[in-house]
N, C-alpha and C positions, 0 to 999 in steps of 0.2 A: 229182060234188060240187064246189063251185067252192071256191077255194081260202081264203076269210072262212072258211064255215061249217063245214069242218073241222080248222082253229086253232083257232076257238072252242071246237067241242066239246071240243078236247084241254086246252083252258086251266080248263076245269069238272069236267073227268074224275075217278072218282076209281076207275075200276081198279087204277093203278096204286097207288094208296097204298093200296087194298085187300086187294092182296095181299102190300102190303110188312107191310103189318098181319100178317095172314097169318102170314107165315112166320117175323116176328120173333114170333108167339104159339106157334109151334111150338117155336122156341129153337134149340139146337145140331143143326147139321145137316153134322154132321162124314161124309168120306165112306163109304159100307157103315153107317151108322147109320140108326136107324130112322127119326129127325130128317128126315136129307137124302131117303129114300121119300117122308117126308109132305108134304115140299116137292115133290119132283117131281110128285107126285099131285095139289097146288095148282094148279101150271101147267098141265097137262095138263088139268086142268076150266075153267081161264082159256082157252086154244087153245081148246076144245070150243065154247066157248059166243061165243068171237068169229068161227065158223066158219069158222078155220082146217079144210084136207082133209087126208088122214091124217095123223092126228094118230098118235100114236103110241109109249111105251115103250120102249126099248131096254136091257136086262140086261147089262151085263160082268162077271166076276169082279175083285174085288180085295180085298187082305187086310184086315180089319176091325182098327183099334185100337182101343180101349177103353180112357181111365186112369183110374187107382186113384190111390194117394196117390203124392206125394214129398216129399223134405226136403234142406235144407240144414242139418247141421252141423257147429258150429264147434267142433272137436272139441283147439284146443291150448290158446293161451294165453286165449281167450275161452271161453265157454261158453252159447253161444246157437245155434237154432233156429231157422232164416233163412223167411220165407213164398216159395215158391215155388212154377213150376208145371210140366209136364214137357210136353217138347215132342213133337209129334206124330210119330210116327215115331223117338223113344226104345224102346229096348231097355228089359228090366227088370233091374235093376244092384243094387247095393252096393257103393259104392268107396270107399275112403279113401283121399287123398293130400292131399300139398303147394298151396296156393292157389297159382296164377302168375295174375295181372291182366296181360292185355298190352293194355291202354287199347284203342284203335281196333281192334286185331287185322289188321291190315294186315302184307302178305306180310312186309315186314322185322322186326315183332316176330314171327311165329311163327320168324323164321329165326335170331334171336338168344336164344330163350327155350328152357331145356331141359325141356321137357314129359315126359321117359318118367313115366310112373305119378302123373302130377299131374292135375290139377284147373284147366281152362285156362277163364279168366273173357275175353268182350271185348266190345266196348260194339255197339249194332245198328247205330251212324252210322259215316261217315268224315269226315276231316276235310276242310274248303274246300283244302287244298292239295294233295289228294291226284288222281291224274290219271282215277279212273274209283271207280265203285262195286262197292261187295263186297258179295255177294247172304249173307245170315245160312248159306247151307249152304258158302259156300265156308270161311268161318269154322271152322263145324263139320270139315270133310273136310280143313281146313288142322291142327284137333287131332288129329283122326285122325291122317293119315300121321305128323303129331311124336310121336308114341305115348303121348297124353297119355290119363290112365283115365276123364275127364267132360267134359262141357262146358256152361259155364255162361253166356249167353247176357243180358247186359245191356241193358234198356230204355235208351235215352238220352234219354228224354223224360219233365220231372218228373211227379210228381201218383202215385207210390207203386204205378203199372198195370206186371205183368209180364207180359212180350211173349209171345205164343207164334208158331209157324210149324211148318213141318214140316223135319224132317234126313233124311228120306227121299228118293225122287226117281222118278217112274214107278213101272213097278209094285216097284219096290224100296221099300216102303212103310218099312219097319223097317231105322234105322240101326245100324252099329255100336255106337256108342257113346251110354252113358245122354247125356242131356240136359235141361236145366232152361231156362226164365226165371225171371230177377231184375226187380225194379223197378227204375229208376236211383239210388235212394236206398239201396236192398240192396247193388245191384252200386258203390259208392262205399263202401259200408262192406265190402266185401271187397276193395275194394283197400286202403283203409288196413291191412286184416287181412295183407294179402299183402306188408305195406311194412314191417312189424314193429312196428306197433301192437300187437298181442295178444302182443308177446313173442317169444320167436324159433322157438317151433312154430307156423307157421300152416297148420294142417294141416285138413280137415275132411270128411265123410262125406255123399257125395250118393246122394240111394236112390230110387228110379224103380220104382214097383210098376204095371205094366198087364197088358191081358188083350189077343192079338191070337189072330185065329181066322181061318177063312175066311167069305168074305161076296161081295157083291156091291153095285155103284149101277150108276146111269141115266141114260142121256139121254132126254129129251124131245123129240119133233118135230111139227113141224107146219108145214104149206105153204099159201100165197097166189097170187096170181096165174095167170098162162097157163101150159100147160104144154108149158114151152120148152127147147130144149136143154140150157141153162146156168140157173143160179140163182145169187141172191144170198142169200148164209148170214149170217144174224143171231143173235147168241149173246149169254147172260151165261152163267156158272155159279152154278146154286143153292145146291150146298153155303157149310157158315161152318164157322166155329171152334166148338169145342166149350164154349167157356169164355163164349159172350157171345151174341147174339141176331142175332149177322149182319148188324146192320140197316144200315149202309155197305157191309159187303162180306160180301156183296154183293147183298142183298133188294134194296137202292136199284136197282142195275146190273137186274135182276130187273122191277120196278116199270118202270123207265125201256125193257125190251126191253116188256113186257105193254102202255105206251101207243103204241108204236112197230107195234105188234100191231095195235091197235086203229084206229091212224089211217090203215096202210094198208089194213085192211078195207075203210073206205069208199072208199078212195081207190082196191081191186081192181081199176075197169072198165078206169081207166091205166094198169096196170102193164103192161110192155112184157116184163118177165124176171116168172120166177119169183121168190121172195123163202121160202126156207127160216126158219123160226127155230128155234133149237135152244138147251134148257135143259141146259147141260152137269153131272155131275158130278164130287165127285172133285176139284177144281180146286186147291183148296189142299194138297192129299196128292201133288203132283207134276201135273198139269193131264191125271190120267186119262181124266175124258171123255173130252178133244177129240181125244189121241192115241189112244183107240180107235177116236174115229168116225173119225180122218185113214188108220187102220190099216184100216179095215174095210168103207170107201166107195170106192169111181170116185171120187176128184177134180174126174176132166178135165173137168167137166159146171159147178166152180163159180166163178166168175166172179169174186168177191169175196166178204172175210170181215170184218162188221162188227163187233166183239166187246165186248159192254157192261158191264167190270172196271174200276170206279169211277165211270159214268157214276151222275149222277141225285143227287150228294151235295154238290155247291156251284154258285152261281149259272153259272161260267163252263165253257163245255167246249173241249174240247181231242181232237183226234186224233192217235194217235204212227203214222205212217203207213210207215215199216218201209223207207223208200227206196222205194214205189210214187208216183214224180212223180203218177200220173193221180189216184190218189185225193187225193192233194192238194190237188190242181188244182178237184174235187169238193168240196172243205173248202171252199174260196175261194168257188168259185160261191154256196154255201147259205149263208154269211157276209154275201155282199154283198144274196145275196136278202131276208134277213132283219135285216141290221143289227145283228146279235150277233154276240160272239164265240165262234169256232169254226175256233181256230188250227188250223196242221196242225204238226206234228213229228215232223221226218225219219228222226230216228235209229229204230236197231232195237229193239225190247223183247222179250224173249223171257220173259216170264215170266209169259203169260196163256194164254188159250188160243187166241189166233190163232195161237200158235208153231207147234203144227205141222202150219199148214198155211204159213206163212210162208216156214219152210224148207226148205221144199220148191221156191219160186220161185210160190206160189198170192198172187195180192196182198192184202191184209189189213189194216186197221187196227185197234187199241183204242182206243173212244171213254173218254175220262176228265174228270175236275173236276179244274178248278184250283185247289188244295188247300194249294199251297208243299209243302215238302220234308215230305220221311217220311207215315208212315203216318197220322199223330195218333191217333184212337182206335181206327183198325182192330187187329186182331188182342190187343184186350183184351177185360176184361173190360168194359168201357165201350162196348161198338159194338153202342149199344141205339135203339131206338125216338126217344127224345127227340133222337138229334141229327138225324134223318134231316130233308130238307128236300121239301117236297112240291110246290114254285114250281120249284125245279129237274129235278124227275123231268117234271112236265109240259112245262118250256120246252125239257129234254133229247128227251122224246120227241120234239117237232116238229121241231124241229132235224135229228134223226137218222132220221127219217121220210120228210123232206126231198131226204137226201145220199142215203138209201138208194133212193130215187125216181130221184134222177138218177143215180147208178149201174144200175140196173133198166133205163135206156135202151137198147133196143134197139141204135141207132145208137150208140152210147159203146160206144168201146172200151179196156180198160182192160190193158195190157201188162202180163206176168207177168217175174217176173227170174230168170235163172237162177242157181240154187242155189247154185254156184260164187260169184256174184258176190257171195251175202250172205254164204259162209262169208268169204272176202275183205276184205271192211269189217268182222265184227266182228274177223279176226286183228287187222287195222290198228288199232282203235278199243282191240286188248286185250280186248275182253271173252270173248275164248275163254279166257282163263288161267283165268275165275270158274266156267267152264262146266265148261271138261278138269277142273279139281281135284274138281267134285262131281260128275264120272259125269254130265255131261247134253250134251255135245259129241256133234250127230246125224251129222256127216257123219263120211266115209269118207275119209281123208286119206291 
């Protein structure tokens, strides 16, 4: 197929926003939920019928959360009943203690703040001055070790939405300790609460009722091209939050892997590599999928890892390419071929699911939207259908269609780094301090 009449079809498609429909009608597709089956079950009839070859299922064990109610209250000198929500990988609790607000939550206030048996509040951002970011579990496991009894987990972005995320981590699904989100409007009136506004008890009772049991999710697979040594693995994760419809994070990433599907279908007779794509899950409960499939596969056979966690939800895309110069190098090329942007970005991310195959020295990229800082409406209740953008999922498909094509090349060789050398830049970089404090540092030191 020449290469007009398969941008065009992608520019009319509506696969993908078909199934972003989809699975934003399904809703919470939190992971071991029934939700995230039904989504799986989506794609895999999407593979089937693009005739993708073994297609395919794949079952893991992991522990099922389930929540119930929780509450914030204000149990000294106020007497209110805060809206809240529990975060995934919350224990079930009942705690009453002392509010301590430590703004940013950044290592020197938990270092100055005496948490035993308190109630530790800190906001999801850091400040412009500060030298790296703080992933929301380092936060958490930073309350933990100060032996604080909760933790309370501030939106820093107005409009009254409390944040969720998980404080679990792999198959450690279930934290320590209970935990909430606040809206930014909540968590600013518990710190006035914590500053002695409410009088000089500001004490208050956070309560975390959930159901966790044994369960299981899935990954999806399904294969293209020749069948060759090596393959190129193409991902998003299907699961979402439980609290919202997914439809950013990450149906859109979903949507945008399903046109990516599609266009190299037609484009098969060229394919020079295999091209895997896999519907991971699990992704936001600690990025179980991918660490089962990196746990439970031959590696050495794949070549490169595309991973679509953000792609598909604003006009411009971006790859954070982990220190792999060659895929880079492949950003630039599909940039110039098409005249769009499709930066590359060097630094490491470890917080999707190309990590672990990343660290392992496997080369890897996350294709993402240029979005600016923070989440915006991911991981609310507002990460619905209407913001989702359907000119992006299709300009994303091609684009990443593209790179993935000229990666696929035969003759492209694309160098792997060893594992040493990434544990290495993140010491230098600091971000192993966010990693070691929450239990998620893979290497062997």
């Amino acid at each position: 197929m020449d290469r007009t009449t398969w941008i065009g079809d992608r520019f009319v498609s509506t696969r993908g926003r078909d199934v972003l429909a989809d699975l934003t009608r399904i809703g919470a597709r939190l992971g071991a939920s029934e939700g995230e089956r039904a989504g799986h079950e989506r794609l895999r009839e999407e593979f089937e019928a693009l005739g993708l070859r073994d297609v395919s299922l794949e079952e893991f064990p992991l522990t099922e959360w389930r929540r119930g109610t929780s509450s914030v209250e204000l149990t000294g000198g106020w007497d209110d009943d805060l809206d809240c929500i529990a975060l995934p990988g919350s224990p079930a609790d009942t705690v009453t203690g002392e509010v301590v607000h430590l703004g940013y939550g950044l290592p020197e206030d938990f270092a100055a703040a005496d948490l035993e048996g308190k109630i530790a509040v800190a906001r999801s951002d850091v400040p412009d001055y500060h030298d790296r970011w703080l992933h929301r579990r380092e936060k958490y496991f930073r309350a933990v070790e100060n032996g604080a009894a909760a933790f309370v987990f501030q939106n820093h972005v107005e409009g009254c939405l409390p944040p969720t995320g998980s404080v679990g981590g792999g198959t450690d699904v279930v934290g320590p300790l209970p935990a909430v989100g606040v809206s930014r409007e909540t968590g600013d009136l518990l710190r006035r609460y914590a500053a002695g506004a409410g009088g000089e008890d500001a004490t208050a009772t956070v309560s975390v009722d959930v159901d966790v049991g044994e369960g299981t999710s899935q990954n999806v697979t399904g294969v293209l091209g020749p069948d060759t040594g090596e393959e190129v693995l193409v991902c998003a994760h299907v699961d979402g939050h439980d609290i919202s419809e997914g439809a950013l994070d990450n149906a859109s990433g979903v949507a945008t892997l399903v046109e990516i599907a599609a266009a190299l279908a037609d484009l098969e007779a060229d394919l020079e590599t295999a091209v895997r794509f896999v519907g991971f899950g699990a992704e936001e409960l600690g990025l179980n999928g991918s660490q089962h499939y990196a746990d439970a596969h031959d590696l050495s056979a794949v070549k490169a890892v595309v991973n679509c966690d953000g792609a598909g939800r604003a006009r411009d895309a971006a790859v954070v390419t982990n220190g792999f110069d060659d895929l880079g190098a492949a950003a630039a090329e599909t940039a110039a071929a098409f005249d769009r942007p499709f930066a590359a970005v060097p630094r490491i991310s470890n917080h999707s699911d190309h990590w672990p195959f990343v660290w392992r020295g496997i080369p890897g990229v996350q294709v993402r939207s240029e979005t600016g800082d923070g989440r915006g409406f991911g991981h609310t209740f507002a990460d619905t259908f209407d913001k989702t953008d359907s000119r992006a999922i299709r300009t994303h498909g091609v684009l990443v269609a593209e790179y993935v094509r000229r990666l696929a090349e035969g003759d492209r060789s694309i160098a792997r780094r060893a594992p040493e050398s990434i544990r290495d830049e993140l010491v230098a970089e600091e971000q192993d301090v966010s990693m070691r404090v929450a239990g998620e540092w893979p290497f062997d030191d």
